[in-house]
N, CA, C and O atoms as a CHARMM CRD file, in Angstrom:
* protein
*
  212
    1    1 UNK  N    290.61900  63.70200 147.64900 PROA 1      0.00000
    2    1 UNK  CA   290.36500  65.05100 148.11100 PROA 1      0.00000
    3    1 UNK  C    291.62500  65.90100 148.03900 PROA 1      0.00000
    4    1 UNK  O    291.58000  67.00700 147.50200 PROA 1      0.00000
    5    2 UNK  N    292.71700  65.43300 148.55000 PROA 2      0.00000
    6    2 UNK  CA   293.95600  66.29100 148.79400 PROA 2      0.00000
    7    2 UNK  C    295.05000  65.78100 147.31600 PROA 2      0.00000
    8    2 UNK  O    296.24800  66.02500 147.16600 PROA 2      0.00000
    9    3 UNK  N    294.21200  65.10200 146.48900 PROA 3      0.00000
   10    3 UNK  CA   295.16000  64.49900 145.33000 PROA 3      0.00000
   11    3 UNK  C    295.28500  65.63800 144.62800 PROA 3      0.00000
   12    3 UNK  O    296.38700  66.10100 144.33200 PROA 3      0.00000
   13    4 UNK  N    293.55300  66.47400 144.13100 PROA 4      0.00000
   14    4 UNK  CA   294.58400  67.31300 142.58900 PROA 4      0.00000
   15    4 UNK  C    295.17900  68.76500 143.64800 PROA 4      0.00000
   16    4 UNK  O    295.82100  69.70600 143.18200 PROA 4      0.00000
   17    5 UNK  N    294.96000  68.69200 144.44000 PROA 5      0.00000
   18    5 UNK  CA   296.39200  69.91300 145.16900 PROA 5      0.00000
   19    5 UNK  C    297.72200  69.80000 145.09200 PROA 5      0.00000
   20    5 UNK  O    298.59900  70.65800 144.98900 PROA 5      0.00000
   21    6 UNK  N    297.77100  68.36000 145.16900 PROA 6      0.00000
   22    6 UNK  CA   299.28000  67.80100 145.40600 PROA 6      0.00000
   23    6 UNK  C    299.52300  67.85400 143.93100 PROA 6      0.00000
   24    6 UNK  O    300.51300  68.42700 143.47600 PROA 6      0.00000
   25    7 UNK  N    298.52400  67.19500 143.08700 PROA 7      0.00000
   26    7 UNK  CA   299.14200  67.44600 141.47700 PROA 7      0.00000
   27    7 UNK  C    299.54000  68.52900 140.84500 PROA 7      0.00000
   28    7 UNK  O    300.34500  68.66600 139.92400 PROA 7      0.00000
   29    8 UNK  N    298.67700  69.54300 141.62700 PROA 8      0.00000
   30    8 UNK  CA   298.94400  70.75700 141.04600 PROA 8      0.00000
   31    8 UNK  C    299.74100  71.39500 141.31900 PROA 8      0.00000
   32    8 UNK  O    300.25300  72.15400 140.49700 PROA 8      0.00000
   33    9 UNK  N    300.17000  71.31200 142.68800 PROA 9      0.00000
   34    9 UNK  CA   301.85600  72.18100 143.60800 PROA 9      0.00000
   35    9 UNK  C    302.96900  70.95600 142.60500 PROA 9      0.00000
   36    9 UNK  O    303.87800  71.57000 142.04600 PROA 9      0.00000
   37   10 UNK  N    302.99300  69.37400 142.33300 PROA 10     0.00000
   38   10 UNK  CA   303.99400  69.17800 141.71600 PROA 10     0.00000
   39   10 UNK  C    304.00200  69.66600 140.13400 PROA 10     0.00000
   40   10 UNK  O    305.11600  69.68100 139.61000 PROA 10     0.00000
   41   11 UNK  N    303.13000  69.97700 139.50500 PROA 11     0.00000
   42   11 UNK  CA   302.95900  70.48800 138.29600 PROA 11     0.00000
   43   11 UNK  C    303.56800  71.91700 138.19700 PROA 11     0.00000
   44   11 UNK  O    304.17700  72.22000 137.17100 PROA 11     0.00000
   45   12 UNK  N    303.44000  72.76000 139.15700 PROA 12     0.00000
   46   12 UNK  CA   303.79100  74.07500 139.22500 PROA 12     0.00000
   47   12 UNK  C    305.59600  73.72700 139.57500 PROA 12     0.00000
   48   12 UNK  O    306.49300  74.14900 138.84500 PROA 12     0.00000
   49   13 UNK  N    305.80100  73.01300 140.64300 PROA 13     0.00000
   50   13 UNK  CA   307.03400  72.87500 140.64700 PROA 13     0.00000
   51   13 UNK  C    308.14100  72.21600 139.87900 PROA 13     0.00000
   52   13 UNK  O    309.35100  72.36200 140.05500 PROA 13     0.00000
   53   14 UNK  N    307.39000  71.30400 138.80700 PROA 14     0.00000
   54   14 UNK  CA   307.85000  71.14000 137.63700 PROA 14     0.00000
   55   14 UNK  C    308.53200  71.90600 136.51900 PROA 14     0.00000
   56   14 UNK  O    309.56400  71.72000 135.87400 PROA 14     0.00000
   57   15 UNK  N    307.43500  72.98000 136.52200 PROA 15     0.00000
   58   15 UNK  CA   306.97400  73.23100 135.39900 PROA 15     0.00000
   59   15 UNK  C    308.18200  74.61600 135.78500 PROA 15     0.00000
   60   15 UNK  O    309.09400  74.74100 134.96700 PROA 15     0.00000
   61   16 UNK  N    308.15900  75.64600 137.05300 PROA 16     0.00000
   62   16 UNK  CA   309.25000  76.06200 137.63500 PROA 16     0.00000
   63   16 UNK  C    310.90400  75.77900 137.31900 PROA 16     0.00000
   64   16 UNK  O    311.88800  76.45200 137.01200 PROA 16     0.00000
   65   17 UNK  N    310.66700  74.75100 137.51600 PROA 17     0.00000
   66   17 UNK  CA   312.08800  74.36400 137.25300 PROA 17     0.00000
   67   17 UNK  C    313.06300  74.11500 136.15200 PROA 17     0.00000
   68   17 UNK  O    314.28400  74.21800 136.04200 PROA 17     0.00000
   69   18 UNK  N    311.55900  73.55500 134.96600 PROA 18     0.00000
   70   18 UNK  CA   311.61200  73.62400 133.53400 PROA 18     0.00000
   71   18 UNK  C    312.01800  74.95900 133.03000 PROA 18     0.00000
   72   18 UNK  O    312.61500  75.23700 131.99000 PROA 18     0.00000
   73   19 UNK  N    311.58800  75.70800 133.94700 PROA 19     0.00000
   74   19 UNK  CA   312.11700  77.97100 133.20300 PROA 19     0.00000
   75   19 UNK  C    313.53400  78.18200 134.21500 PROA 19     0.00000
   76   19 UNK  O    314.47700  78.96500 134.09800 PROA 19     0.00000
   77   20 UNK  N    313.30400  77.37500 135.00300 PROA 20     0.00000
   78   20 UNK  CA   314.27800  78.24200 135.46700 PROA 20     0.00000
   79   20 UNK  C    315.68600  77.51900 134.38300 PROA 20     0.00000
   80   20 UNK  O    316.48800  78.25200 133.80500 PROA 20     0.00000
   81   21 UNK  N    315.71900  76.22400 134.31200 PROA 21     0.00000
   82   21 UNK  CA   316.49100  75.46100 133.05400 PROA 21     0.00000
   83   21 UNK  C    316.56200  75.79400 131.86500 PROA 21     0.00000
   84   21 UNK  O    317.48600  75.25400 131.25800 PROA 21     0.00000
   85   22 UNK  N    315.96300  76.45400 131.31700 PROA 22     0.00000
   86   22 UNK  CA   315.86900  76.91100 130.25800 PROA 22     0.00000
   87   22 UNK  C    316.44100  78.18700 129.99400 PROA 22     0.00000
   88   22 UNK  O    317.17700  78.53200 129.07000 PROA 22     0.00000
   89   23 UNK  N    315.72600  79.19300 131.49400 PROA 23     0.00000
   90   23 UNK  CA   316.44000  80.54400 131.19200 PROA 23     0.00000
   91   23 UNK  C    318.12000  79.93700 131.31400 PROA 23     0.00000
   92   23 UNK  O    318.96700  80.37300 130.53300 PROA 23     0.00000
   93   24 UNK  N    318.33200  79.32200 131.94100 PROA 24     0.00000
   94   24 UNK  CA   320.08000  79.27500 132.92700 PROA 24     0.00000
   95   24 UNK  C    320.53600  78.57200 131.32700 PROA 24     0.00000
   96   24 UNK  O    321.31800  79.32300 130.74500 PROA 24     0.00000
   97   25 UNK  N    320.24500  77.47500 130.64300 PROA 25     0.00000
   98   25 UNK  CA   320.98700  77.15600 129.32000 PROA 25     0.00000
   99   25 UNK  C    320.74800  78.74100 128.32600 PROA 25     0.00000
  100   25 UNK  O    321.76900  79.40000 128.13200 PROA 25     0.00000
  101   26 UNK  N    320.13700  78.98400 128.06300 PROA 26     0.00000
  102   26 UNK  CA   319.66300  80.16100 127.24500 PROA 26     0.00000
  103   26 UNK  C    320.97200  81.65700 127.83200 PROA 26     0.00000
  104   26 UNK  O    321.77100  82.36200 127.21700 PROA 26     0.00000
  105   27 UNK  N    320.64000  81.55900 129.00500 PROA 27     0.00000
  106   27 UNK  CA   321.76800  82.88500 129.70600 PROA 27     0.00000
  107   27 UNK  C    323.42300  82.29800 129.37000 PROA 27     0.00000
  108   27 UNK  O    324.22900  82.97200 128.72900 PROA 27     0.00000
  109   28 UNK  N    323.62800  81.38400 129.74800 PROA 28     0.00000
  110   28 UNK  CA   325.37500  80.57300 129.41400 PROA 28     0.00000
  111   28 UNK  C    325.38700  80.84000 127.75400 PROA 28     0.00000
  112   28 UNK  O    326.44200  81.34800 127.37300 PROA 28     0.00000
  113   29 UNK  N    324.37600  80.57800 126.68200 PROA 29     0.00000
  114   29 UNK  CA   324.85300  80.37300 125.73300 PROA 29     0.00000
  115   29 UNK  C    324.87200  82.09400 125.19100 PROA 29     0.00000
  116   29 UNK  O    325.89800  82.26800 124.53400 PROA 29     0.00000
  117   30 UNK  N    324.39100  82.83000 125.24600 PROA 30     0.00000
  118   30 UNK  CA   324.35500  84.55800 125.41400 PROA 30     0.00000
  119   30 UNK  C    325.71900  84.81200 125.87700 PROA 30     0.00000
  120   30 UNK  O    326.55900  85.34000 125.14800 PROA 30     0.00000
  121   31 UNK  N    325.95000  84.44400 127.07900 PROA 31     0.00000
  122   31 UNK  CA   327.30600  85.02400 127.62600 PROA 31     0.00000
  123   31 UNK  C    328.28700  83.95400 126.97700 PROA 31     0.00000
  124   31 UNK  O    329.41700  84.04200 127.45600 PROA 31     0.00000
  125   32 UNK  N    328.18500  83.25700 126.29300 PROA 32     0.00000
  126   32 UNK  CA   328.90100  82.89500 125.33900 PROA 32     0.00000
  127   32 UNK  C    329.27500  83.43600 124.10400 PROA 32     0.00000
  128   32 UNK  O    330.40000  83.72400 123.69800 PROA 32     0.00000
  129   33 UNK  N    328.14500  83.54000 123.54200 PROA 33     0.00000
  130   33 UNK  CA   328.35400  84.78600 121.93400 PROA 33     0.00000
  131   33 UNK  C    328.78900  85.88500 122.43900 PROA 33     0.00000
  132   33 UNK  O    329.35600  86.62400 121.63400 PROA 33     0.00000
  133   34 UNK  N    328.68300  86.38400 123.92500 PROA 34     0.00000
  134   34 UNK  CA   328.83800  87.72300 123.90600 PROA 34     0.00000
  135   34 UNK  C    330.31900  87.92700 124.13700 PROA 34     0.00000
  136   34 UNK  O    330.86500  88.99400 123.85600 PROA 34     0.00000
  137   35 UNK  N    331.06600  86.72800 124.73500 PROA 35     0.00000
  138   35 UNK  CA   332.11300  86.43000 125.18100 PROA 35     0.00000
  139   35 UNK  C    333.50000  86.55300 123.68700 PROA 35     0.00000
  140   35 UNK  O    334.51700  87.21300 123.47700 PROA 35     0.00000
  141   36 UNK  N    332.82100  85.63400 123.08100 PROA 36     0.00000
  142   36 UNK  CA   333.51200  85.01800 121.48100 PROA 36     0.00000
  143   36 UNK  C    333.45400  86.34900 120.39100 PROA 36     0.00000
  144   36 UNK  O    334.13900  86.42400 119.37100 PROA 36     0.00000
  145   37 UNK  N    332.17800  87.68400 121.00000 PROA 37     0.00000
  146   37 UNK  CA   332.13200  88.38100 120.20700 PROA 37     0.00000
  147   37 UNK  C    333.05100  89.89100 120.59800 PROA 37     0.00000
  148   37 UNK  O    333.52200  90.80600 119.92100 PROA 37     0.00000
  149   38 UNK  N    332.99300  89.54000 122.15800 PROA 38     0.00000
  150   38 UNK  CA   334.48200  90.42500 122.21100 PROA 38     0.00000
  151   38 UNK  C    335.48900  90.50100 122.08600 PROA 38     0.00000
  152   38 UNK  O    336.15400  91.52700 121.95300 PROA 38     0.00000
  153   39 UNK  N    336.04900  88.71600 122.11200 PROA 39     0.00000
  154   39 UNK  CA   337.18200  88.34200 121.50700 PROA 39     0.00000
  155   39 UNK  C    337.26500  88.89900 120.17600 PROA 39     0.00000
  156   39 UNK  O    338.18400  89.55000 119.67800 PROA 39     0.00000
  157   40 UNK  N    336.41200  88.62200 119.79300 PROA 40     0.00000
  158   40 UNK  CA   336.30800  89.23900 117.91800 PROA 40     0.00000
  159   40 UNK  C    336.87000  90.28000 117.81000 PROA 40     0.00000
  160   40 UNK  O    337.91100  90.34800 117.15700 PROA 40     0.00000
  161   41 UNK  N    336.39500  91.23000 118.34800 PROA 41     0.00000
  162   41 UNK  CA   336.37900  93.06500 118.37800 PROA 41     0.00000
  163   41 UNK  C    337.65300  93.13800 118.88500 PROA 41     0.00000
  164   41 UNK  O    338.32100  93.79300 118.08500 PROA 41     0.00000
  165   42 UNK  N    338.54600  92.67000 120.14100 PROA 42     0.00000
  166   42 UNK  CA   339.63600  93.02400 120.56400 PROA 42     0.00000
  167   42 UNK  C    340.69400  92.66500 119.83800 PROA 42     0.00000
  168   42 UNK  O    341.77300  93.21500 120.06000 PROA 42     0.00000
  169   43 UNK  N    340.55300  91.50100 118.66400 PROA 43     0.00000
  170   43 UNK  CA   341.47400  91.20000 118.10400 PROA 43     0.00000
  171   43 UNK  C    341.27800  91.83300 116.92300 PROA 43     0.00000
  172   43 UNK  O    342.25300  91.76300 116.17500 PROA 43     0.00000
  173   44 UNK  N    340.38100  92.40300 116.52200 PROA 44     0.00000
  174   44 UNK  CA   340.46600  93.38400 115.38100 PROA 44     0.00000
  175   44 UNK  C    340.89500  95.04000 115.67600 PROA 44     0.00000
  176   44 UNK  O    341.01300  95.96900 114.87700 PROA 44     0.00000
  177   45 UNK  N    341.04200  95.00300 116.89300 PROA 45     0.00000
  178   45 UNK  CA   341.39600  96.27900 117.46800 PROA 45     0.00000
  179   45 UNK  C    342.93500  96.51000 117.79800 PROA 45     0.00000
  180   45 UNK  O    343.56000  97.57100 117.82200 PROA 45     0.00000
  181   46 UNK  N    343.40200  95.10200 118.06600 PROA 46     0.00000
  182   46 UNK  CA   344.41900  95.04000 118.63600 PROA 46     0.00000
  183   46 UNK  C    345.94500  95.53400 117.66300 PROA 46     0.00000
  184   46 UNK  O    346.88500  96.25500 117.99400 PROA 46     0.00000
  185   47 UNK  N    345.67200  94.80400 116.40900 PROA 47     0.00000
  186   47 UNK  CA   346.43700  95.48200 115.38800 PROA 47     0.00000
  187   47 UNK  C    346.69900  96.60100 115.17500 PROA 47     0.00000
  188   47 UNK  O    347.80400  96.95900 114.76600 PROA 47     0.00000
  189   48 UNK  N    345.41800  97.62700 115.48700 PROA 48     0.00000
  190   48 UNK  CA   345.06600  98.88500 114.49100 PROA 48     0.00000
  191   48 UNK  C    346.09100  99.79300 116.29600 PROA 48     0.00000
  192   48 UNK  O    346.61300 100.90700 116.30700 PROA 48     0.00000
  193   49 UNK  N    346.04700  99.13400 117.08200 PROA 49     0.00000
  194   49 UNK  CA   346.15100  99.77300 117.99300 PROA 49     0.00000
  195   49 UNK  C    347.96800  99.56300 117.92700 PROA 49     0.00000
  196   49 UNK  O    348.64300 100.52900 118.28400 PROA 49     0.00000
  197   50 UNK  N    348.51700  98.57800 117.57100 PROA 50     0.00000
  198   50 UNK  CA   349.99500  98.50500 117.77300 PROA 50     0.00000
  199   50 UNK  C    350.62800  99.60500 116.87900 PROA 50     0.00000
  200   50 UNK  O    351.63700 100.25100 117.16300 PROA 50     0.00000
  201   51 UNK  N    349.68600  99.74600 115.46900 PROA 51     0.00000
  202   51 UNK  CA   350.33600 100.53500 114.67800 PROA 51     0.00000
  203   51 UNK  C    350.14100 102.04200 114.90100 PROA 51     0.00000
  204   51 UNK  O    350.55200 102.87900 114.09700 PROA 51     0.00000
  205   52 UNK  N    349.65600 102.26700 115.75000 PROA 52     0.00000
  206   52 UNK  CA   349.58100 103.70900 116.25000 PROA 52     0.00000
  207   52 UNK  C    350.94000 103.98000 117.42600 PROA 52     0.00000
  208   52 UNK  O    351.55800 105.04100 117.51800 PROA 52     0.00000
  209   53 UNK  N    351.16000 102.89600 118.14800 PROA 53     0.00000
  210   53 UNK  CA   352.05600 103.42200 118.88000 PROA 53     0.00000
  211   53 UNK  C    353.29300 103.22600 118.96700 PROA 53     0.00000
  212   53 UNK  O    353.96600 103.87400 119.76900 PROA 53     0.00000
């Protein structure tokens, strides 16, 4: 009687935790490219910027 409730609250809380894991690897690797891609830009900036001053 009280079995597929319980299956279903651990299925949901599974299944929860599976997105929330996914978003959190998915968000680190974003703020990663986004990280490596400002490095990019500042070091291509950084030159253009010495020779101006």
């Amino acid at each position: 009687m009280i079995l597929w409730p319980a299956v279903a609250l651990i299925g949901f809380l599974v299944l929860t935790g599976f997105v929330i894991v996914m978003g959190a690897s998915t968000t680190a690797r974003y703020e990663r490219e986004r990280g490596s891609a400002a490095e990019a830009a500042a070091a291509r900036r950084a030159p253009a910027e010495a020779v101006r001053a």
